[in-house]
SETITOR-992702 format. One record per residue (C-alpha): x, z, y; residue number from 0. Coordinates in steps of 0.001 Angstrom, whole numbers, plus 524288, in hexadecimal, padded with zeros to 5 digits. Layout:
SETITOR-992702
<r east="X" up="Z" north="Y" k="NUM"/>
...
This chain:
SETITOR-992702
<r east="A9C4C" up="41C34" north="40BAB" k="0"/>
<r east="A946E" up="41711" north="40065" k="1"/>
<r east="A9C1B" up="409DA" north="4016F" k="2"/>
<r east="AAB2B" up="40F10" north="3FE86" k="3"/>
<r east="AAC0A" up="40DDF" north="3F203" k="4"/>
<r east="AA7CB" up="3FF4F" north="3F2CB" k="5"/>
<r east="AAF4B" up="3F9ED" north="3FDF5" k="6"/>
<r east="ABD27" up="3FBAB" north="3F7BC" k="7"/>
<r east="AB894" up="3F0DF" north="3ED03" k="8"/>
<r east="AB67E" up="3E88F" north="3F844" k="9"/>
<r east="AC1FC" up="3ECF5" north="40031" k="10"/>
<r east="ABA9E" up="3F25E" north="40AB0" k="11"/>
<r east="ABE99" up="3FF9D" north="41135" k="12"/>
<r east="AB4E7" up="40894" north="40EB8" k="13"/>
<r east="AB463" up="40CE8" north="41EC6" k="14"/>
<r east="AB52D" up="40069" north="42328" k="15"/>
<r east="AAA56" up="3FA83" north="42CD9" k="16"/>
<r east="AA18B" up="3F498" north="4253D" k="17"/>
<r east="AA0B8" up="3E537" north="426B1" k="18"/>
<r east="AAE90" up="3E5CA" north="42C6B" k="19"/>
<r east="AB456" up="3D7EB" north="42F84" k="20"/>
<r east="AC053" up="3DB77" north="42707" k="21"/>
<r east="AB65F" up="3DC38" north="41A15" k="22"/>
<r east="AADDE" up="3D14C" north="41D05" k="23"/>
<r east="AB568" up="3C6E3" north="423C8" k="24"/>
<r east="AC3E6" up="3CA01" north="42218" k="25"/>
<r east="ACA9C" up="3C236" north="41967" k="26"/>
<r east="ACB2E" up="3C89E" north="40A90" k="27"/>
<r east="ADA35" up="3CA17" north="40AFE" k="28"/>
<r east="ADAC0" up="3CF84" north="41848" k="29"/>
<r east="AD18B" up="3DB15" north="41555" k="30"/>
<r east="ADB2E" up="3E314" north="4105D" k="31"/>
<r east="AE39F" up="3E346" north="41C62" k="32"/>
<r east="AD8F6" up="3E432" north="425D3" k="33"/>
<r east="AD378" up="3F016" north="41F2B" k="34"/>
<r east="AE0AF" up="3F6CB" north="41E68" k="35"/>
<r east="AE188" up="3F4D6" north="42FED" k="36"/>
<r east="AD2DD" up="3F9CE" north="42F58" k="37"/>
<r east="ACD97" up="3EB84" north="436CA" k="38"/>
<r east="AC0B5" up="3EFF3" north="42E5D" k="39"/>
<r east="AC222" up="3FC0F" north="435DA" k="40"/>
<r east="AC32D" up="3F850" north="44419" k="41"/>
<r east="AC123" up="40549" north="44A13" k="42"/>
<r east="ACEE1" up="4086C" north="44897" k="43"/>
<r east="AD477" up="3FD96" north="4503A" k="44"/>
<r east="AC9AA" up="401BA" north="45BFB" k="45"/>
<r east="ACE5D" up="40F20" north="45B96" k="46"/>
<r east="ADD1E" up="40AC6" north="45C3A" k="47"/>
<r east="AD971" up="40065" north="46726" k="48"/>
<r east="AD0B5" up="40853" north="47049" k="49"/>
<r east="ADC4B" up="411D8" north="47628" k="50"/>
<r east="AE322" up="403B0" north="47814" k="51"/>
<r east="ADA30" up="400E9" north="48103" k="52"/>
<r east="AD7D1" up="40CAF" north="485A1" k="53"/>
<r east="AE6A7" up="40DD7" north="48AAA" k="54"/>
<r east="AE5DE" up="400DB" north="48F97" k="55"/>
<r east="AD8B9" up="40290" north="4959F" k="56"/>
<r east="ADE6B" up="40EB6" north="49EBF" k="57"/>
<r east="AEB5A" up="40915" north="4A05C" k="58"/>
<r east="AE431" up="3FD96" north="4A9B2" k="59"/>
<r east="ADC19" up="40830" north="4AEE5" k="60"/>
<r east="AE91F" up="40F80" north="4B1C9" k="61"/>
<r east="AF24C" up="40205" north="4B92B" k="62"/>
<r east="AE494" up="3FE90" north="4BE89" k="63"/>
<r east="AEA25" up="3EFE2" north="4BA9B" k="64"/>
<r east="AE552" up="3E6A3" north="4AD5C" k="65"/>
<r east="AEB86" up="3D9F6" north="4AA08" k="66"/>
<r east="AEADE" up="3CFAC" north="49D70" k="67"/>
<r east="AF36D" up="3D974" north="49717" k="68"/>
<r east="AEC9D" up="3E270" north="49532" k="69"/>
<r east="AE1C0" up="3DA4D" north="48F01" k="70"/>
<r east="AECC9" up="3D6AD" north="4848B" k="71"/>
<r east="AEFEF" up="3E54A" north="48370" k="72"/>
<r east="AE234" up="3E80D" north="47F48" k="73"/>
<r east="AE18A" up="3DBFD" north="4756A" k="74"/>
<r east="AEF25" up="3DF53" north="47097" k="75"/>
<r east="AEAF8" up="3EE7A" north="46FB9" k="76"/>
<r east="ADE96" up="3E8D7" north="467EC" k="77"/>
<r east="AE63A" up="3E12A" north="45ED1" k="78"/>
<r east="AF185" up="3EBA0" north="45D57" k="79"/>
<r east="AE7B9" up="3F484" north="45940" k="80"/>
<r east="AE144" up="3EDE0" north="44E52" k="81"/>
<r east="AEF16" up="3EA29" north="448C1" k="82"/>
<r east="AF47D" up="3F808" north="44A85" k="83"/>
<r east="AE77C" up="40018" north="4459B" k="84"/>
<r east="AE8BA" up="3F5D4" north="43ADC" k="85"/>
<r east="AF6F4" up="3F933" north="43712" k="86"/>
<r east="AF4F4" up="40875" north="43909" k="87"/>
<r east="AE901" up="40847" north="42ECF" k="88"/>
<r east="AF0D9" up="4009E" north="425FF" k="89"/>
<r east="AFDE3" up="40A25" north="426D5" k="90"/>
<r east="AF151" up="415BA" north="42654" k="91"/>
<r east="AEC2B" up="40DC9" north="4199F" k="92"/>
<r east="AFBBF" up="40E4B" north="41417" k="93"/>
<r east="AFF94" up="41B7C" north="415EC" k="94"/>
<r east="AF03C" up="420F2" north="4106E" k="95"/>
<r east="AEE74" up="417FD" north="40685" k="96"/>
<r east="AEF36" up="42352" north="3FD61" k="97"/>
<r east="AE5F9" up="42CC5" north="404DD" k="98"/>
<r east="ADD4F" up="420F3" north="4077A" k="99"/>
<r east="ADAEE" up="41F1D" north="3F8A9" k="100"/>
<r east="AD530" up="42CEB" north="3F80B" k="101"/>
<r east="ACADC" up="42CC5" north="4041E" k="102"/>
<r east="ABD4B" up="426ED" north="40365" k="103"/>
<r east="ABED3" up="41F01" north="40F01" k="104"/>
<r east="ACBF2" up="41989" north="40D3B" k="105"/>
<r east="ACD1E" up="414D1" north="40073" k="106"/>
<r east="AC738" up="40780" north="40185" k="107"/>
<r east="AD386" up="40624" north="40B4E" k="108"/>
<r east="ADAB8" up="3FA66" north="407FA" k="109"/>
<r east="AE711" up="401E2" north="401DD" k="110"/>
<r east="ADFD2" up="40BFF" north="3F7B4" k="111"/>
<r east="AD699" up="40167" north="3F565" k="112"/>
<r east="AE13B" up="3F70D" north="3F11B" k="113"/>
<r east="ADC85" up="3EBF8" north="3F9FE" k="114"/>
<r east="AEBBC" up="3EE20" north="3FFE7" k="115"/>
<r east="AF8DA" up="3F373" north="3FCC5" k="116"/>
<r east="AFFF0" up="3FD5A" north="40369" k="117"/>
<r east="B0B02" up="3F179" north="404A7" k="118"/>
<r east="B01E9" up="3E7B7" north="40AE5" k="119"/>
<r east="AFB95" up="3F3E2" north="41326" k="120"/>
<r east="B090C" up="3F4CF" north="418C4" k="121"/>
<r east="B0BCC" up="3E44C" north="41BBF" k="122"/>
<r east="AFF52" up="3E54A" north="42244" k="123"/>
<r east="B035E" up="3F058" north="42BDE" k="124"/>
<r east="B0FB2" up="3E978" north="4301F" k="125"/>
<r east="B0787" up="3DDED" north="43095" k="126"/>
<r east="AFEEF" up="3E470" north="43C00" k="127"/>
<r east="B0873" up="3EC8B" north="442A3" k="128"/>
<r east="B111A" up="3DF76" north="44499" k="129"/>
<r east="B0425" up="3D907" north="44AC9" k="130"/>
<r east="B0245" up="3E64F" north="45314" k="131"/>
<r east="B0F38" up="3E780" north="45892" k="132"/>
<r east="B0F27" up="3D72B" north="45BEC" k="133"/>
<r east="B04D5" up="3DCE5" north="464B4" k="134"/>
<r east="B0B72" up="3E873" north="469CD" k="135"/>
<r east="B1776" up="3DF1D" north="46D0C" k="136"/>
<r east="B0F18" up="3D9BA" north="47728" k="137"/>
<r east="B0D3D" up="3E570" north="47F27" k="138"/>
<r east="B196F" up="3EC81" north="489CA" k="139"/>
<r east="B22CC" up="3F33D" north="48458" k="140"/>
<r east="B1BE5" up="40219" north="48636" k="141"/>
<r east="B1228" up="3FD51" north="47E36" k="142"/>
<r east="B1ACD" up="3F7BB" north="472DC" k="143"/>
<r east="B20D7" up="40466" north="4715C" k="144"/>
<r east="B1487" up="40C49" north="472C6" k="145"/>
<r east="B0DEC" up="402CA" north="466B8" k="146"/>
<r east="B1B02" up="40525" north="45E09" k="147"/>
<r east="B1BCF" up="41352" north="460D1" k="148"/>
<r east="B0CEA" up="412DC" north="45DEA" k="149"/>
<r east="B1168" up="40FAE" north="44E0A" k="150"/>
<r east="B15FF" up="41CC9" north="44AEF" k="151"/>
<r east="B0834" up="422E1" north="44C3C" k="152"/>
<r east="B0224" up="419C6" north="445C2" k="153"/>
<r east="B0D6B" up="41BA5" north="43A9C" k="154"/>
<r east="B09DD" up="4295F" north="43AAE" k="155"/>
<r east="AFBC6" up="42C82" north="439E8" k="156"/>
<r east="AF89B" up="42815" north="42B0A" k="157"/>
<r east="B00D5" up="431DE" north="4272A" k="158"/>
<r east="AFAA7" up="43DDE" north="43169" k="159"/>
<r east="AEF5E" up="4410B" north="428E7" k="160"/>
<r east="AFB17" up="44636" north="41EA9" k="161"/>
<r east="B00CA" up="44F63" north="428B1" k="162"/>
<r east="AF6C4" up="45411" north="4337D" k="163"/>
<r east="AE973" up="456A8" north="43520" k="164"/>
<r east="AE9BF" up="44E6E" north="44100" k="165"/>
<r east="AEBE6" up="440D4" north="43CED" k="166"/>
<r east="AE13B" up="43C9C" north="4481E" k="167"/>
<r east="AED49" up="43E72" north="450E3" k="168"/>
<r east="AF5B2" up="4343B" north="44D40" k="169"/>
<r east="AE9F4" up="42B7C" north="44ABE" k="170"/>
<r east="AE813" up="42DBA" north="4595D" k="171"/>
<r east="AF65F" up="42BB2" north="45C14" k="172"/>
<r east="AF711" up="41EDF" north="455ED" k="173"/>
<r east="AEA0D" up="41B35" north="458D1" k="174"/>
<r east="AE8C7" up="41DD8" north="46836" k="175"/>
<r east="AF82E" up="417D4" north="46B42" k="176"/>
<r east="AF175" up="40CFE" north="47086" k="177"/>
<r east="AED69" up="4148B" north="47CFB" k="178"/>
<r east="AFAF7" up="415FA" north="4817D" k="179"/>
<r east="B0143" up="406B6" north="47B09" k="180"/>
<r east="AF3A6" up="4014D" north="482DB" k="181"/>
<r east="AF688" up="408FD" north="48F26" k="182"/>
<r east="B0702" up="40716" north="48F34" k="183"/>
<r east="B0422" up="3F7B4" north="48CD6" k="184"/>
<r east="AFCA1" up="3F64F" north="498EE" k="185"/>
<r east="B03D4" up="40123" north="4A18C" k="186"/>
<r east="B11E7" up="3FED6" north="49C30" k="187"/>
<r east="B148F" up="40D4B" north="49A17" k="188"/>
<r east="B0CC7" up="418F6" north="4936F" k="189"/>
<r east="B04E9" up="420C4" north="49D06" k="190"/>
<r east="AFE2F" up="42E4B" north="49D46" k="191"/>
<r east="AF0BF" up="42803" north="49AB6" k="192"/>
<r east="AF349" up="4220F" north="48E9F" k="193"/>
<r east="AF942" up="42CAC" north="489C6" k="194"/>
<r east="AEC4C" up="435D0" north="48B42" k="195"/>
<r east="AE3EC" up="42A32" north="488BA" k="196"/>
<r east="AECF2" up="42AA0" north="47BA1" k="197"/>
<r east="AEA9B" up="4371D" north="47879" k="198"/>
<r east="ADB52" up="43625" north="47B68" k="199"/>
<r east="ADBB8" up="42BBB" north="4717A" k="200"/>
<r east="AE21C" up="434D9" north="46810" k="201"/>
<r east="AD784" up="43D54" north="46949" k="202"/>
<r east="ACF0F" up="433B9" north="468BF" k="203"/>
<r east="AD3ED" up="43184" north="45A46" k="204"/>
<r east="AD323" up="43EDB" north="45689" k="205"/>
<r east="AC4BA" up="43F14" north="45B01" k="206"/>
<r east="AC112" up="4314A" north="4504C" k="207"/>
<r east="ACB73" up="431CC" north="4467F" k="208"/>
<r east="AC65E" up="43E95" north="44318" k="209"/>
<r east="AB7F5" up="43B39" north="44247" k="210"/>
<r east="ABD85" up="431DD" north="43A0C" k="211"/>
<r east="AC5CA" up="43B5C" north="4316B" k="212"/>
<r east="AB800" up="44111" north="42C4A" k="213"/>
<r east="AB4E9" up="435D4" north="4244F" k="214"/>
<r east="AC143" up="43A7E" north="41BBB" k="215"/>
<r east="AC2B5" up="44750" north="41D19" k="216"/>
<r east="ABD9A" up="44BDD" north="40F46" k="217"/>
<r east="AC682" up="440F5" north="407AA" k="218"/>
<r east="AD33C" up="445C7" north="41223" k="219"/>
<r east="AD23D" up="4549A" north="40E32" k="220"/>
<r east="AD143" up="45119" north="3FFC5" k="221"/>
<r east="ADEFB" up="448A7" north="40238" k="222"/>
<r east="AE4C5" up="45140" north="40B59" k="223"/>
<r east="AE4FA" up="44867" north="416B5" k="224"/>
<r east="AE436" up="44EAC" north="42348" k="225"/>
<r east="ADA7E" up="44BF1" north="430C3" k="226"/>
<r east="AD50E" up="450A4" north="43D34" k="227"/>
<r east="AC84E" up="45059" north="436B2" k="228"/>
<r east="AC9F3" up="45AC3" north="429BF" k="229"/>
<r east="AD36D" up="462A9" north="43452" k="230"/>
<r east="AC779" up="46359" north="43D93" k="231"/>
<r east="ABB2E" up="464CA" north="43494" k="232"/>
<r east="AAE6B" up="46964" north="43743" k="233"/>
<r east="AB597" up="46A9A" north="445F0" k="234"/>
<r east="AB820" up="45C32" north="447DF" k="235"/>
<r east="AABEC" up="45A83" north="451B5" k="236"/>
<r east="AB473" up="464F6" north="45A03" k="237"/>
<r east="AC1B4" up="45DCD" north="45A53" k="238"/>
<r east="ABB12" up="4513A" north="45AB0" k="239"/>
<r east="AB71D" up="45631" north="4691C" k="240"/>
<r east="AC382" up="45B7E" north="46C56" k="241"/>
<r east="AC94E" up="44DCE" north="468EF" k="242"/>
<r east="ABE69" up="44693" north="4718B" k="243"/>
<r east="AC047" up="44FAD" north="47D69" k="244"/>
<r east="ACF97" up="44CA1" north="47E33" k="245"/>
<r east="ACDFF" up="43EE7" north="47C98" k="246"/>
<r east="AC382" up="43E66" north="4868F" k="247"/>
<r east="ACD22" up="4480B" north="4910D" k="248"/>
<r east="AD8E6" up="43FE2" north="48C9F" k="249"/>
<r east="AD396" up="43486" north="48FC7" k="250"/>
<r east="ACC7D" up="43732" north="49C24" k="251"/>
<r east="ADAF9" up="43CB5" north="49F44" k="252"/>
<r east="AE164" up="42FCD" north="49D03" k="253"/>
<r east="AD77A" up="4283C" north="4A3CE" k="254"/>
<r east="ADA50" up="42FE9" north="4AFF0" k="255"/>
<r east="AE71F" up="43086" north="4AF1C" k="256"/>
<r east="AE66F" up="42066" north="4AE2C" k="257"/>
<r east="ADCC1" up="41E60" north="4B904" k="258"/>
<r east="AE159" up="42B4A" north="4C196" k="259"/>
<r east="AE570" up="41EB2" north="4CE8B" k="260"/>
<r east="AD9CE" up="417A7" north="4CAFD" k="261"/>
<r east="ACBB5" up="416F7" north="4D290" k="262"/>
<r east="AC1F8" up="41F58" north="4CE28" k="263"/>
<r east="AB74A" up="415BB" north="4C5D9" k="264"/>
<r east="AC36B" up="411C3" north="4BDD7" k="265"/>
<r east="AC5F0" up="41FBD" north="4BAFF" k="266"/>
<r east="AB904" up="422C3" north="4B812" k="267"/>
<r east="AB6A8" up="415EB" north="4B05B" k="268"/>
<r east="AC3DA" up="41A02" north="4A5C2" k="269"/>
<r east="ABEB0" up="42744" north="4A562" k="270"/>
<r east="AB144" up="421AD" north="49F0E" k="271"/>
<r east="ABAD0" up="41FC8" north="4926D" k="272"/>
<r east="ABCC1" up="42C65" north="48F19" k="273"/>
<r east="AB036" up="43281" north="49161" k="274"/>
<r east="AA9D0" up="426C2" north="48A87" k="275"/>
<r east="AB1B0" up="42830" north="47D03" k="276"/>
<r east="AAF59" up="43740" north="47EAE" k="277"/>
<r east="AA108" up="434FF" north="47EEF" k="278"/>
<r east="AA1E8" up="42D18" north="472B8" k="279"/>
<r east="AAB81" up="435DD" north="46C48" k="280"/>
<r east="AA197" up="44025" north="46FB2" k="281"/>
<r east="A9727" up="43892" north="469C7" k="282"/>
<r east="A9DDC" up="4366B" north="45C98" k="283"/>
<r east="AA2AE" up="44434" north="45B7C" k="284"/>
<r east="A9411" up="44897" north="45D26" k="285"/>
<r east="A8F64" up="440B3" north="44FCB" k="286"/>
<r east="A9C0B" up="444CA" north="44793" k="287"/>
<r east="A98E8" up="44810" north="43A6A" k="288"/>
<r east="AA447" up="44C2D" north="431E0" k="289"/>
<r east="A9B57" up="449A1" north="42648" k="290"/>
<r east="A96FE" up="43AE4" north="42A2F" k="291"/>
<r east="AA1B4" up="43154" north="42429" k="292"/>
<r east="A9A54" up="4269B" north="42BF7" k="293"/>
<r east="A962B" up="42C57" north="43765" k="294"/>
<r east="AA574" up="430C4" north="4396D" k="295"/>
<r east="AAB5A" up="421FB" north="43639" k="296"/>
<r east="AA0B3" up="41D05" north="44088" k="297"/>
<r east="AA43F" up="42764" north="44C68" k="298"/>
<r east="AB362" up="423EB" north="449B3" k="299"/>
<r east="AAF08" up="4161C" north="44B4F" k="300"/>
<r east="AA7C4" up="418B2" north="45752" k="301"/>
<r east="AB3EE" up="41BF4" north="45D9D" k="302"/>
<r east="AB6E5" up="40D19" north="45FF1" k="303"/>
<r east="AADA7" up="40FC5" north="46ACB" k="304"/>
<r east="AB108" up="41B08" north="46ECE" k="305"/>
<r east="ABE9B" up="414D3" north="471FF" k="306"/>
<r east="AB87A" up="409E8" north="477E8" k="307"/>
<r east="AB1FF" up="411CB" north="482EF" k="308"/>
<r east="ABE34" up="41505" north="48A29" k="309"/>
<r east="AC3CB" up="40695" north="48950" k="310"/>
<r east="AB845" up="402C7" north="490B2" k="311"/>
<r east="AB84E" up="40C2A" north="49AD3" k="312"/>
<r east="AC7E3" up="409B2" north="49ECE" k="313"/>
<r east="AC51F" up="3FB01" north="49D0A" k="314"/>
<r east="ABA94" up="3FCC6" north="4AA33" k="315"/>
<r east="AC38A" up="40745" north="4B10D" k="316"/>
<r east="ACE34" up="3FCB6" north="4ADB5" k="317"/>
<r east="AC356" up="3F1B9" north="4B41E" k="318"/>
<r east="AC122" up="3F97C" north="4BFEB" k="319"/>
């Protein structure tokens, strides 16, 4: 990117979206903060959000029964997730903010570029993570405890890429809990469907986060940090269609399992989701190119859509 060396001196990321509201309308002292949550980023928040609504989507096509509730559930989930992604890339931004200083992409970060310190980096994740659980509060019970037991993932995974190759996984852990805090909000208990829809998700992760590991793949094997994408290789394009096959049979497995006593459009509506995102995901593993820095950043992007599809298809099952 021709701009990276410049944007630092303005305190712009150097992957940031270009005309972001957090660098042109933000206030100055604000930036900072915003850029260590990623709010110039937003794709992150979609991609924690989605299985949120994906869980809560199937749960109401599971009881068969939607109230005002469950419209709060969704705002809450939407709210939870911008505070929550925030916090997480901040703790990420803490615990890297040595290996961040040595990768192309990273270093305009807020930390190694000295817009914040690691003490104020910290404030600001209590800061979000007090707003986040104010939310959670207002959820049952099941649902508390799912979002606290939902921290020690999200504890974990900055520190993965030091210890396994498969750091993607506990991305996908943390990232995809909302599928079963969505689903236990609106049910009251955990049920089998979530769980597969969870691990669908997972896979889901697997399948962008490691697109998205190309961009710094060079700069993590000169540092010695560890991903799915310099394990897999020049064979990426063939796990990349192992991981969109099981999320596309995981998740046609949890819709029927969730609409197995319901009529058969609503069935057949739900299971539009998962054929839908595996037509996409099919699309975007057909133009991956290892080699193109942009190309990559735009197909893990593209995934905000590829989320999307499902949420629409259980919202009309849910509608039937």
């Amino acid at each position: 990117m021709t701009e990276a060396g410049q944007r630092p001196e303005q305190g712009e990321v150097a992957d940031a979206v270009p005309g972001n509201w957090v660098d042109t309308r933000a206030p100055a002292r604000a930036r900072p903060f915003l850029r260590l949550s990623r709010a110039d980023r937003p794709i992150g928040t979609w991609l924690l959000l989605l299985p949120c609504w994906w869980g809560l989507g199937l749960a109401i096509v599971s009881t068969g029964e939607a109230s005002l509730s469950d419209l709060w559930i969704a705002i809450g989930c939407a709210i939870g997730a911008f505070l929550m992604r925030g916090a997480g890339c901040t703790w990420n931004d803490i615990t890297d903010r040595d290996i961040d200083g040595s990768v192309a992409r990273t270093r305009s970060r807020p930390i190694p570029s000295g817009q914040v310190t690691t003490r104020q980096a910290l404030v600001w994740v209590v800061v979000q993570s007090l707003l986040a659980f104010g939310i959670l509060l207002t959820f049952n019970p099941q649902a508390i405890l799912l979002g606290i037991i939902a921290l020690v993932p999200v504890a974990i995974y900055p520190f993965a890429k030091r210890f396994t190759w498969w750091p993607q996984i506990f991305l996908g852990i943390a990232f995809n809990w909302g599928a079963l805090l969505a689903w236990t909000a609106h049910t009251g208990s955990l049920g089998l469907p979530a769980v597969m829809l969870y691990l669908a998700g997972i896979c889901w992760t697997l399948f962008y986060d490691t697109i998205y590991a190309h961009q710094d793949a060079e700069d993590d094997a000169l540092i010695g940090v560890k991903s799915t994408a310099r394990l897999f290789g020049d064979r990426t394009p063939h796990w990349l269609r192992r991981f969109l096959v099981s999320c596309v049979m995981l998740m046609g497995l949890a819709v029927i399992a969730a609409a197995i006593d319901a009529s058969v459009l609503v069935l057949v509506l739900a299971l539009g989701g998962p054929w839908a995102m595996g037509w996409h995901m099919a699309l975007q593993l057909g133009r991956f190119d290892p080699a193109n820095d942009a190309g990559l950043l735009r197909l893990f992007r593209s995934n905000r859509m590829a989320g999307f599809l499902p949420v629409l298809f259980f919202a009309a099952a849910a509608l039937v």
